[in-house]
C-alpha positions in Angstrom: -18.7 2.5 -17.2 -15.1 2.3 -15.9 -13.8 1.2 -13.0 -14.3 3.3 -9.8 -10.8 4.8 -8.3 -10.3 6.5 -5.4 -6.9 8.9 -5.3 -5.3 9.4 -2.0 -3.7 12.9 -1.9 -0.6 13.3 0.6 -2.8 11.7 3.2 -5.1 14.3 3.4 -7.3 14.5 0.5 -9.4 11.5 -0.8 -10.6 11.9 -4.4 -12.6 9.5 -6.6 -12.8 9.1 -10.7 -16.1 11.1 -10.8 -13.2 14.1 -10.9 -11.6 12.5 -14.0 -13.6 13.0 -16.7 -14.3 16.8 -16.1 -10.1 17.3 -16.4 -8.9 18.5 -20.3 -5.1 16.5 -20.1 -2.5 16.5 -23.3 0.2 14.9 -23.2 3.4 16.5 -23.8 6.4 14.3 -22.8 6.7 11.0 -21.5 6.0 12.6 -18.0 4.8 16.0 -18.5 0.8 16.9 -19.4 -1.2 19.9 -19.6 -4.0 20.0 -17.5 -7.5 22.0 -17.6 -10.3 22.2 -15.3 -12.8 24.7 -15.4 -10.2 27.5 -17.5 -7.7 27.0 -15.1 -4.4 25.8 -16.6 -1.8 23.1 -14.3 1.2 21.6 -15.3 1.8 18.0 -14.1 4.8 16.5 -14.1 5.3 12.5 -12.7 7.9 12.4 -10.5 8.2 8.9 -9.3 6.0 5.9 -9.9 5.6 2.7 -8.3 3.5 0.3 -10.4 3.2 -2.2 -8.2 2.2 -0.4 -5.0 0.1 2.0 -7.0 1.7 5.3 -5.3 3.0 8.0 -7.6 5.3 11.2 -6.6 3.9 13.9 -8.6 4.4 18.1 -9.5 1.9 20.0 -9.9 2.3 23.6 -11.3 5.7 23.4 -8.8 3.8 21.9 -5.9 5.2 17.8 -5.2 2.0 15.6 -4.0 2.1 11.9 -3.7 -0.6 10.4 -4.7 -2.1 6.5 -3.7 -4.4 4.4 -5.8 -7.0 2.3 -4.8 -9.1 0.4 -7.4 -12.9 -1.6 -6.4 -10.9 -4.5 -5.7 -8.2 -2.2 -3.2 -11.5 -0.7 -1.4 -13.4 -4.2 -0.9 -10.2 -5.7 1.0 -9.2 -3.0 2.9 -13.1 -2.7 4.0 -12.7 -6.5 5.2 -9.5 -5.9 6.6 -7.6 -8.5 4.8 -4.5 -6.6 4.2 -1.4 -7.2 5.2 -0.1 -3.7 6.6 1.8 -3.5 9.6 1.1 -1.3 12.0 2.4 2.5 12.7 5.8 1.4 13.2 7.4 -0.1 10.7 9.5 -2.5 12.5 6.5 -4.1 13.8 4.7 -6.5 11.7 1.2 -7.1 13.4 -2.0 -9.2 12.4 -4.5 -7.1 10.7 -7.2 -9.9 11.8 -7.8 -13.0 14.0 -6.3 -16.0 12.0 -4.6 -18.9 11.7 -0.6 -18.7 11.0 0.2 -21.6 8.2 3.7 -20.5 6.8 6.9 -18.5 8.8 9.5 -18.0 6.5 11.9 -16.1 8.3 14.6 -17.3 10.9 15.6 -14.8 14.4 18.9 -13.3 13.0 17.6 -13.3 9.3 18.8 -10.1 7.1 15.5 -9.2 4.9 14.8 -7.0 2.2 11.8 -5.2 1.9 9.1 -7.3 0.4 11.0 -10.5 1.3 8.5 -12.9 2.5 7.9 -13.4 6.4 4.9 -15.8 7.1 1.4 -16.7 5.8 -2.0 -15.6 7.7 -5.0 -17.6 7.3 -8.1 -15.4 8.0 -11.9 -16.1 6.8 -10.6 -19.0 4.4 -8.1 -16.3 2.9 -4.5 -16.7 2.8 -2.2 -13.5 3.8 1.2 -13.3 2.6 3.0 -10.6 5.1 6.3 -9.2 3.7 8.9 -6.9 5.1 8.5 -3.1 5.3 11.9 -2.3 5.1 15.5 -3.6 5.2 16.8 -4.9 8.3 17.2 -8.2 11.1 14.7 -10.5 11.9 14.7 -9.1 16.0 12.4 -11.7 17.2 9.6 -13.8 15.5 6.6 -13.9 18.1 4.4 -16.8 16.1 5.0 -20.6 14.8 3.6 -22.1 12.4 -0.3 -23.8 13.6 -0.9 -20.7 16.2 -3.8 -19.1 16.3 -3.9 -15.3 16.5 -6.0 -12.0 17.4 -6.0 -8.7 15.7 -3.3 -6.3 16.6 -1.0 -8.8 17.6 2.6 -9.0 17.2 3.7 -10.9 14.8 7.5 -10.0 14.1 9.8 -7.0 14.9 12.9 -6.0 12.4 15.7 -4.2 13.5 
């Protein structure tokens, strides 16, 4: 038994590997395969790929999808709420959970790249490392190190 994955399709479709198996793929080129499913024929073509943050721009049969994968491991966390997403703006970083700041590592003023570093959130004997969402200025920091926060809370804005 393999692990269990569930594919996020351009926000609006979720799929899990049960789907996987079922698929007839060749490879054709580094980025290119040839996909069946139930005698119909796709072409799939990867676009872009980010390892790291497991999202993938794909083409299928001319159609671009971007695609998000979660493993067990993703679901688990995210179903505890111990990630470290900011909220709906992105130059609004904001405590996913109550918990206890230990680390800021950013100054008021502070150019930061995206996934530069800006504090450490202690929740349920976990530590959160929060990083940037994007390029930009340190706008104001609203925590020190040894507060104590809520959920939902700001934490820091970027310009």
């Amino acid at each position: 038994m393999g692990t269990y994955l569930k594919l996020n399709v351009n926000d609006i479709y979720d799929l899990n590997s049960d789907v996987l198996p079922v698929l007839d793929t060749v490879k054709v080129s580094a980025k290119k395969y040839h996909v069946l499913e139930k005698n119909t024929s796709f072409q799939v073509e990867i676009l872009d790929k980010d390892f790291d943050k497991k999202k993938y721009t794909i083409s299928v049969n001319g159609n671009r999808y971007f695609v998000s994968i979660n493993d067990d491991l993703d679901i688990i966390i995210n179903s505890l709420g111990l990630t470290s997403k900011t909220s709906h703006k992105e130059n609004e970083v904001k405590a996913p959970m109550p918990g206890l700041i230990i680390d800021v590592s950013v100054e008021e003023g502070q150019k930061v790249k995206e996934g530069d570093s800006l504090l450490v959130l202690e929740a349920m004997k976990m530590e959160s490392t929060f990083t940037s969402p994007k390029e930009g200025i340190i706008q104001s920091i609203s925590v020190s190190k040894g507060d104590t926060v809520e959920k939902g809370q700001l934490l820091v804005k970027i310009e």
